[in-house]
Each structure stands twice: as C-alpha cells, then as structure tokens.
C-alpha positions in Angstrom: 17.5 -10.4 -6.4 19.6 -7.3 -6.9 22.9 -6.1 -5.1 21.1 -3.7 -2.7 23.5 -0.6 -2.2 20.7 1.9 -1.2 17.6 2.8 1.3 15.7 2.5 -1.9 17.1 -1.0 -3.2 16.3 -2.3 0.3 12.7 -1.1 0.1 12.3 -2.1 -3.3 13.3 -5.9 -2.3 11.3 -5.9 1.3 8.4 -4.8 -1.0 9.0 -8.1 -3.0 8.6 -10.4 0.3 4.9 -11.4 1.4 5.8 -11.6 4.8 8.1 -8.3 4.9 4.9 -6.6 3.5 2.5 -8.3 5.9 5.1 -7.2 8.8 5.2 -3.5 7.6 9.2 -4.0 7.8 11.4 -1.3 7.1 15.1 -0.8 6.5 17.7 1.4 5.9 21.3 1.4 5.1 23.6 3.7 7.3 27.2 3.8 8.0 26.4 0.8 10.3 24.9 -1.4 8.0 20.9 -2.1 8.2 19.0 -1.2 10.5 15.7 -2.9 10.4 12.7 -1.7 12.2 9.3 -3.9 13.2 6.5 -1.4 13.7 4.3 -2.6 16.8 1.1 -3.7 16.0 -1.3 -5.5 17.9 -2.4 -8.4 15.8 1.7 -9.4 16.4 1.1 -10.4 19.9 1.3 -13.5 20.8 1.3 -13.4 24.9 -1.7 -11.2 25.6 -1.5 -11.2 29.1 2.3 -9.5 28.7 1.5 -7.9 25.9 4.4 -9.4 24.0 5.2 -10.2 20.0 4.9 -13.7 19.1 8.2 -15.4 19.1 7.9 -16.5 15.1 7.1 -12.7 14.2 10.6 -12.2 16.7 12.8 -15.1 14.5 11.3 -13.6 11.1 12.3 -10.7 12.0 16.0 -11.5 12.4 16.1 -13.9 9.6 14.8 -11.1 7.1 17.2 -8.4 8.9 20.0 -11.0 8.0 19.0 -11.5 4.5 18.8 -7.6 4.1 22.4 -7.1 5.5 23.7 -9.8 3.1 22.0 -8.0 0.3 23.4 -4.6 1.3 27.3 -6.5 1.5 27.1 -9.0 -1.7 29.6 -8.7 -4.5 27.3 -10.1 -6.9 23.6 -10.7 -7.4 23.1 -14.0 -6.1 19.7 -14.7 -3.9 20.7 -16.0 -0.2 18.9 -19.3 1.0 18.6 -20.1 4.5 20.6 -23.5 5.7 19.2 -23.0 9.4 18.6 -20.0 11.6 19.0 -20.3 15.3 17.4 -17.6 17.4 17.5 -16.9 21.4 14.7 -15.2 23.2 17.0 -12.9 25.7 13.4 -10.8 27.1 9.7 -10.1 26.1 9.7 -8.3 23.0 6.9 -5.8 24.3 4.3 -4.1 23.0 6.4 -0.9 21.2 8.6 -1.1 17.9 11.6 -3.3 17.6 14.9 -2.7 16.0 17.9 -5.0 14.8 21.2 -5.0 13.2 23.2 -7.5 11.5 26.7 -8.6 11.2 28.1 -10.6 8.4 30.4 -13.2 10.4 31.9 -14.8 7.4 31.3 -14.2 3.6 32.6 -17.1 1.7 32.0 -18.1 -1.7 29.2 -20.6 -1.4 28.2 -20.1 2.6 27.4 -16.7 4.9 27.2 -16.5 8.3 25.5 -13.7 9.9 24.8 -13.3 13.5 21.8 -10.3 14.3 20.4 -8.6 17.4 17.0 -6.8 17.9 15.8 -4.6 20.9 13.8 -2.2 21.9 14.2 1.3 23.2 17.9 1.0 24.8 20.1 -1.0 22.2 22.4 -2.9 25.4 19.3 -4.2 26.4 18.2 -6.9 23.1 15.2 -8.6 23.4 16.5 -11.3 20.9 19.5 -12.5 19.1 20.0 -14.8 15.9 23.0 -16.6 13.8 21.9 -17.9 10.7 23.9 -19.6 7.6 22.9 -18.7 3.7 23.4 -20.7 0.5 25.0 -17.7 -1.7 
C-alpha cells in the first residue's frame, strides 16, 4: 500500500478493502488525524431488540480506523499487519452513524501501537475503544 497523505489516498485505499467497501467506510484526514465514519445501516445490527451494531462490525471498525491512521503517519510504504487488536465495548453502539479517531502510541521500526476510540453523537461519550499492535 501507499503512504496515504490525502482524503483522496485514504479513499483510494478503503476502496481496496472488501470489508471497508461492504461497511460503506469513510475517512478523511484533518488537522487531527482520521477521522473515520461508519454509516448506520440496518443489516449491521446485531441486537435487534436495542437496535444496536454487532460488536465485530464495532472491532472492524477500529481495527480499519487504526490501519488508516498508520497509513496517514508512515514514513515509508510498508503495509501494516495486525499482531492482535484488543477492543472494549464502553455502551450500545445504536442505531445512528459512528465515528472514531486514532492515536499512534508508538511508531517503531518493526512494531506500531495505536490505541482508537469511536462514538456517536457527543465524542466524551465513546461507545467503544481499541489498542492494536501492527507488523510495519
């Protein structure tokens, strides 16, 4: 994969990923970093009594907002792989759009760590939260 330095790159690369695709994920790069969004959909539920989002729809969605924010801060081109991705379920992740950010812990030469929130609505209120290490 490419260095992503632009809204465009990123699109470009989340078109590239069969789940991204299937999950309608978008993301854009800011003075903040990314800033993914997960559009609502109801074939994402997983609790229909709640409605909420299925919890592996949640955790992809914080592993891919990772990868995108490790894209947008490389130095080089490598492609990050996943060692392990831990994710905690803070609330329901209702039935309206999500939205995360990530935060690039550590960039070492081999190893990343990047820790990611997601929420919905009001941002001090997250629905989820995630720290995952990448093979650079």
């Amino acid at each position: 994969m490419k260095v992503a330095r632009s809204t465009s790159d990123l699109a470009a690369v989340a078109a590239q990923i069969p789940y991204a695709v299937y999950l309608d994920l978008r993301v854009e790069l800011d003075d903040e970093g990314v800033l993914a969004h997960l559009p609502f959909r109801q074939d994402l539920v997983g609790n229909a009594g709640l409605p909420a989002l299925h919890g592996g729809v949640v955790g992809a969605f914080l592993e891919l907002t990772a990868l995108f924010q490790l894209l947008a801060s490389a130095r080089d081109a490598r492609n990050p792989k996943p060692i392990n991705f831990n994710v905690n379920f803070l609330r329901s992740a209702g039935a309206a759009e999500c939205l995360a950010r990530a935060r690039v812990v550590k960039h070492g030469k081999r190893i990343a760590n990047v820790e990611v929130v997601a929420w919905q609505g009001d941002r001090a209120k997250p629905v989820a939260s995630g720290f995952g290490n990448f093979l650079l």
